[in-house]
N, C-alpha and C positions, 0 to 999 in steps of 0.2 A: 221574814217571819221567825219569832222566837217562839221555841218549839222543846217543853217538856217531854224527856222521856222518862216515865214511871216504869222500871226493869231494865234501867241501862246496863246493870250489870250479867244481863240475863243472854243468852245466845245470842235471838234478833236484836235486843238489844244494845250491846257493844255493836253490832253492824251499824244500829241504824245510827248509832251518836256517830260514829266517825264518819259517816258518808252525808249526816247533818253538818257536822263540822268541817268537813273538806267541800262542801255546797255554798254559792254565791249566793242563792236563795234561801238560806235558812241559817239562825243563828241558833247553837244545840243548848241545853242544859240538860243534863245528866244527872238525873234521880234516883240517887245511892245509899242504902243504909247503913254504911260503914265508914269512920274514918279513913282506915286504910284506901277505903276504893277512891274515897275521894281526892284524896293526897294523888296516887297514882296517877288519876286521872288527870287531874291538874298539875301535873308535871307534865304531862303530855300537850297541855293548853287546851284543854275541854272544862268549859264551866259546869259546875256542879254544884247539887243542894241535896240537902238531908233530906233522905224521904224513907218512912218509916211506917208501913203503911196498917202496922198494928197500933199507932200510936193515936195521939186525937186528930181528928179532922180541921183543927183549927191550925194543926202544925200542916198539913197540907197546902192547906187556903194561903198561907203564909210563904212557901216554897214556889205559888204559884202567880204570887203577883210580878207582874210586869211582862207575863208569856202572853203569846199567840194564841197558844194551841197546846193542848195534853197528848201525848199519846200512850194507853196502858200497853203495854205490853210484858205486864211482870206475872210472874205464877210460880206458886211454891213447890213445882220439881215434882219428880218421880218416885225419890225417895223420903217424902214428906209423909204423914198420914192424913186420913181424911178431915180431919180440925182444922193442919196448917190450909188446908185447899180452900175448905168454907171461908177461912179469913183472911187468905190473900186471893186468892178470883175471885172469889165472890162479893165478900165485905167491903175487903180495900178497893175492891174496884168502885164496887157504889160510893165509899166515903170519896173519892177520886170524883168521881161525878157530882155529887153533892158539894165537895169543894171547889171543883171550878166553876159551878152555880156562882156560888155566893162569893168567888173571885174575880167574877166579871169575866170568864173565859167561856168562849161561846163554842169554838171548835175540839170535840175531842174526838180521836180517832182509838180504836180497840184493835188489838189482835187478838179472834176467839179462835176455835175451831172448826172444823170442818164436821156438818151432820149439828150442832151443838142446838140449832131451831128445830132439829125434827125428834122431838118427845120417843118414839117409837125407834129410834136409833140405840138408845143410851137407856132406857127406864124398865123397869119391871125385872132388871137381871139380866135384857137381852146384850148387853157389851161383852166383847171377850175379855176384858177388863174385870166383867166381874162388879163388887161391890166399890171398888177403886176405881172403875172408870165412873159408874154412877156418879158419885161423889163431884170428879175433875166435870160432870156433862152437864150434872144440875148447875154447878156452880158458873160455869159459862152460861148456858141460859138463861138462868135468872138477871146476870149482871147486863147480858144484850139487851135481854128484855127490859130491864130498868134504865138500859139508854135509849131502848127505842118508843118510851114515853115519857121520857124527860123532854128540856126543853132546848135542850144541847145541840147542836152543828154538828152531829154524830158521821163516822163510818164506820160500820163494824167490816171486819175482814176475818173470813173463816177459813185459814188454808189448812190445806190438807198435810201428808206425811213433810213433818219436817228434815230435811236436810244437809250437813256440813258439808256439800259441795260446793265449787265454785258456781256465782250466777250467772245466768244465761241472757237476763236483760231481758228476757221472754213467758210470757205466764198466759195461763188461761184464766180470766175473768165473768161472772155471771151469778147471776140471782139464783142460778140450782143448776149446780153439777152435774146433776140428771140427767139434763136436757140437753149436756153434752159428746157427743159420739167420744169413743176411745180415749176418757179422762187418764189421768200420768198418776193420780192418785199422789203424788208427792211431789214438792220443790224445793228449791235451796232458800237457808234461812235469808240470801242475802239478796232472793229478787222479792222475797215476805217483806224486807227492808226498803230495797227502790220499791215497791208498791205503796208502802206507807208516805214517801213522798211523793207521789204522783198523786196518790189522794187529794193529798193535803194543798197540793196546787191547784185543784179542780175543784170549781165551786159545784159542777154538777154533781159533785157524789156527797153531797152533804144531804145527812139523813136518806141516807142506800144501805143496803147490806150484802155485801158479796161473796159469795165461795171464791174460793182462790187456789189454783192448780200451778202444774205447770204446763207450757204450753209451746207453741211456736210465734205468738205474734210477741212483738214490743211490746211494752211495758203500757208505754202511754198512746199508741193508736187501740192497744186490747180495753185499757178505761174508755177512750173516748168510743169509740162502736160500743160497749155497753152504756155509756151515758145518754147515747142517742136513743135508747130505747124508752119508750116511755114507762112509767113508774107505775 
């Protein structure tokens, strides 16, 4: 499976290309806005293409013919204001989805956040975030929500506090973190990574949406008991 990442240069990102690229299952490309990353990158033997995601959508569609599968995973940072957030989570994500529409690519997989579906989390002021977290909550939401009535091979994945520790291979997975005893509230960005491809190899989580922890079970028995679950 040839397998775009949109934010390769981005924390999960860099994880997920090289653990694409050191995978018997998945051939990477690496979706970079800048010469230099791409130069770098491809000295390392990672295929790469321009992606520029304030640019037009047709330079998209173009970066994405001959892939499998999209995966977004880009966001315009912390130290962004709220304009760059609307028009990279939000925007570029939808022109992302609208151009793999019209590229013939049916599977896309997102990394959103955690809480990002529940209105009442993020709205009215209530975020400790403030007017900044607003901003990052709407714009995830809206973009989920415009994949989860597209016509796409979607998985949205909402993990929670992210982490620069090493991975553990082990995450908790589920339709609502809620519903589950003693959540970890945070994981490593690199089991965010092996979860995106364990998705990605399982037909049953196409068009799902799951909170994502960390956890004690494996990666891919923790997908498969929630895939058993009916929808």
């Amino acid at each position: 499976m040839k397998v775009l990442v949109i934010g390769a240069h981005g924390k999960i990102g860099q994880i997920l290309t090289k653990k694409l690229h050191d995978s018997n299952d998945f051939e990477e490309v690496a979706g970079l806005r800048t010469a230099e990353q791409r130069n770098a990158y491809e000295e390392a033997g990672v295929q790469t293409v321009a992606i520029d995601l304030e640019k037009e959508q047709t330079d998209l569609e173009k970066a994405m013919q001959g892939v499998d599968a999209v995966v977004f995973t880009a966001g315009s940072g912390g130290k962004t204001g709220p304009e760059k957030t609307m028009m990279i989570d939000l925007d570029g994500a939808v022109k992302s989805m609208k151009a793999a529409k019209n590229a013939g690519v049916k599977r896309f997989v997102i990394v959103s956040a955690i809480n990002a579906n529940k209105r009442d989390f993020w709205s009215y002021g209530r975020h400790e975030l403030g007017a900044t977290g607003n901003f990052y909550y709407a714009a995830k939401h809206y973009a989920d929500l415009y994949l989860e009535h597209s016509d796409l091979d979607y998985t949205i994945l909402r993990p929670t506090l992210l982490l620069d520790d090493e991975g553990t291979g082990k995450v908790t997975i589920t339709d609502d973190l809620e519903k589950v005893d003693s959540p970890k509230m945070k994981i490593p960005r690199a089991d965010v990574a092996a979860t995106v491809m364990a998705v990605l190899n399982n037909q049953a989580t196409i068009r799902r949406s799951f909170d994502l922890d960390g956890g004690d079970t494996p990666i891919k028995e923790a997908i498969d008991n929630q895939t058993t679950i009916e929808k």
